[in-house]
N, C-alpha and C positions, 0 to 999 in steps of 0.2 A: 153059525159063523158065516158071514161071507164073503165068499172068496174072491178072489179078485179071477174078472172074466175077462177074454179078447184082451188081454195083454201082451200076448205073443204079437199078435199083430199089431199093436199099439208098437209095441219094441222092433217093428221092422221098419214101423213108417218112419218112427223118430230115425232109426240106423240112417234111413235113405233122405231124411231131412234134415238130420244133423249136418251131414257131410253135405248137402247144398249149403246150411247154416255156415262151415267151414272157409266157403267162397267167399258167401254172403255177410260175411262179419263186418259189425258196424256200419249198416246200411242208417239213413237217417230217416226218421220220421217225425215230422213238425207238428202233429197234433197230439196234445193232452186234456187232459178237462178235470172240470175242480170234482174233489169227491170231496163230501159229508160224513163223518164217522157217525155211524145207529147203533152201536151196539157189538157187545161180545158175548157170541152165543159158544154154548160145549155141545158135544155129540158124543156119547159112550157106544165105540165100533161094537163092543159086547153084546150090551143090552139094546141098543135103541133109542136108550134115553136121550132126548134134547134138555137142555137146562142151561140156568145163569143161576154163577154160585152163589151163597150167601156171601154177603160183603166182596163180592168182585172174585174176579182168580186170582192166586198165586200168583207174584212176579217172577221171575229167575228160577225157576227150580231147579233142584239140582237133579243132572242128566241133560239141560240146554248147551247144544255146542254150534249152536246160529240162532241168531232169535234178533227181532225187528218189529215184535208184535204184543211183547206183554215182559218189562211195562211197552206201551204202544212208541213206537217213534214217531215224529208229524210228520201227515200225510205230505207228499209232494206232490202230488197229480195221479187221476185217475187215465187209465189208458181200457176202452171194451170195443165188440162190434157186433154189427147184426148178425155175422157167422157164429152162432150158438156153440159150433163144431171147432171154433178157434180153441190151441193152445197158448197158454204164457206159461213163462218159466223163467228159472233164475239158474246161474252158474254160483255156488256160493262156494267160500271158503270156510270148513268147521274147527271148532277146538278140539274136537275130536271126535271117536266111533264106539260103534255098540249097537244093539238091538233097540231100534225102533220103538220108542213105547207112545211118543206123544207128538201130534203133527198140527200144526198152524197155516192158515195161509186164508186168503182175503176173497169176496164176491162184493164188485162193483154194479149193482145196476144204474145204468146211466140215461136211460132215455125209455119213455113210453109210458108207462102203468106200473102197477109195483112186482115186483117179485115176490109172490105165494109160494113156492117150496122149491127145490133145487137138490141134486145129488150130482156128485164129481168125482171122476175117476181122478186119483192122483198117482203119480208114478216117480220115482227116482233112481237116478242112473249116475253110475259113474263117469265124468265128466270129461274123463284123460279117453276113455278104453271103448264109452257108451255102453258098458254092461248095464244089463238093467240089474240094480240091486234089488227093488221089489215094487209093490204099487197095490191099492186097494182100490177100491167103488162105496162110498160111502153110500150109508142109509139114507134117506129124504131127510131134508132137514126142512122145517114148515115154519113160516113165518110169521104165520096165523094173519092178520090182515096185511101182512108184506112189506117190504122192503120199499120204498119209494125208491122213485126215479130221484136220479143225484146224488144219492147213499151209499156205503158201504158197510161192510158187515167183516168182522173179525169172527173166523169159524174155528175152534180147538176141538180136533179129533184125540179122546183118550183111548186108552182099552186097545191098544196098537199091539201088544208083546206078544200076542199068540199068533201072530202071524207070520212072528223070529223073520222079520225082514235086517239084513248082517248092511250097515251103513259100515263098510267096514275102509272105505277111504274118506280122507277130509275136503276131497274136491267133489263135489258132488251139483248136478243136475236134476231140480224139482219140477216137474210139470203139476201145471194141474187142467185138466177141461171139464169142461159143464157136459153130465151126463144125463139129464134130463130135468125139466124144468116147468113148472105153470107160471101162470099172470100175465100179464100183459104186456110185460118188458119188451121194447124192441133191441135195445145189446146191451150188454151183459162182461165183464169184464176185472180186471183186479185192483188194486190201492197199491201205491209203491210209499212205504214206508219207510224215511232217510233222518237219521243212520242205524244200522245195527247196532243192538249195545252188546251181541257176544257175535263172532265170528265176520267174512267180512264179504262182501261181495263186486264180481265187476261192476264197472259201469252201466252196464248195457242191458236189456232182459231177451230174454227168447221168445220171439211170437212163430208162430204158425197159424195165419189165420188168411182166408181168401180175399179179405179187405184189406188188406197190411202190403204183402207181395211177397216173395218169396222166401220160406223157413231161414230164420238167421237171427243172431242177435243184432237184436236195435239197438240206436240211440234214439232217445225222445228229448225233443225237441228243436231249438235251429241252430245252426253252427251261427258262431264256436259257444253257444251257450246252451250246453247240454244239459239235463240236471242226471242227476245220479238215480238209477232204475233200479229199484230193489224190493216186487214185487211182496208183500208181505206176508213172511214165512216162518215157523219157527220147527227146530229139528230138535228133541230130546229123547233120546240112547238111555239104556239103563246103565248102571254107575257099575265100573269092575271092583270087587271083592280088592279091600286094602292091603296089600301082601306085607306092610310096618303093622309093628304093635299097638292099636289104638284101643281106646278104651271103649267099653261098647254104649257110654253116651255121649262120645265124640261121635260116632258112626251115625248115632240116631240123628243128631243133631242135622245132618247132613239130606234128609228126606222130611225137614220140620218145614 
């Protein structure tokens, strides 16, 4: 299994760039750029496995308490940079909490050569408190001749429960950063996907990145005509044991 590494200090920088985020809220940023949807890949945290299901994923499953990604909502604009080390993130609002079992969220490459393989430390944090709830390092994900420039890539991490990460509030903070990477991309970046069909998010997304300016939530694009920033994400929890009398192929019914 592994584990999630240098997230102590992941969790101190956020601590220390949240709180400039705090000054810095809704600062404006004028530049977007169009992104291309390529494809929706899975990664089994388990095994290792990369794959695309038979006949597509699952929409909605049950355990989704934010989702923006599957079924997909239309792209609004891509936002990347050449800082590889840049964070994005989303402040989102959930329908509820539970253990961690299945995670979404989006790789933009936007300029240069294509994107060959890529791995992302992802982290989430309580949004009110900045506690860090939990965060993993995903396996390589390989593209096999890549990702072109202009494209975006929808990425579903399964296999998440044994790492009992407790989402146990419904305001919740997701980062994600590019933790290592080949090809010849020159930046690299995420897809905001508008609107959510479960749960709900601010306007704004969270950057941390040395080309953007200082850690905060953004707006993209120009006053007063901002569009709505909602990095493409999805949070699904295992389901709490029914404490009414159901019948046990209602229950089934409910993981079909």
């Amino acid at each position: 299994m592994k584990l999630v590494k240098a997230f102590a200090l992941l969790a101190a920088m956020l601590v220390l760039s949240t709180g400039a985020a705090r000054v810095a809220f809704a600062q404006d940023v004028v530049t977007d750029e169009a992104a291309t949807y390529a494809g929706h890949v899975y990664y089994d945290f388990g095994t290792g496995a990369m794959y695309v299901p038979k006949g597509g994923g699952k929409t909605e499953l049950a355990g989704d308490v934010y989702n923006n990604t599957n079924p997909q909502a239309p792209a609004n604009f891509g936002f990347s940079s050449a800082d590889f080390a840049s964070q994005w993130g989303d402040r989102v609002a959930t329908t509820g909490t539970g253990i961690l079992q299945e995670n979404d969220f989006t790789v933009f490459n936007s300029a240069g050569g294509p994107l060959l393989t890529v791995s992302f430390n992802i982290s989430l944090y309580d949004a009110t408190s900045l506690a860090l709830l939990g965060g993993y390092t995903t396996g390589t994900l390989n593209y096999g001749a890549g990702l072109p420039a202009g494209s975006f890539s929808i990425i579903t991490i399964t296999g998440l429960g044994g790492l009992n990460i407790n989402v146990n509030t419904t305001d919740v903070l997701m980062l994600q950063q590019v933790a290592a990477k080949t090809g010849t991309t020159t930046k690299l970046g995420i897809a905001s996907l508008n609107p959510p069909t479960i749960g709900s998010s601010i306007p704004q997304m969270y950057i941390n990145s040395s080309t953007v300016g200082a850690p905060g939530y953004y707006n993209i694009g120009t006053a007063p005509n901002f569009v709505p920033a909602n990095p493409g994400y999805r949070i699904n929890v295992n389901q709490p044991v029914p404490a009414d009398n159901r019948t046990w192929g209602s229950v089934k019914a409910l993981y079909r």
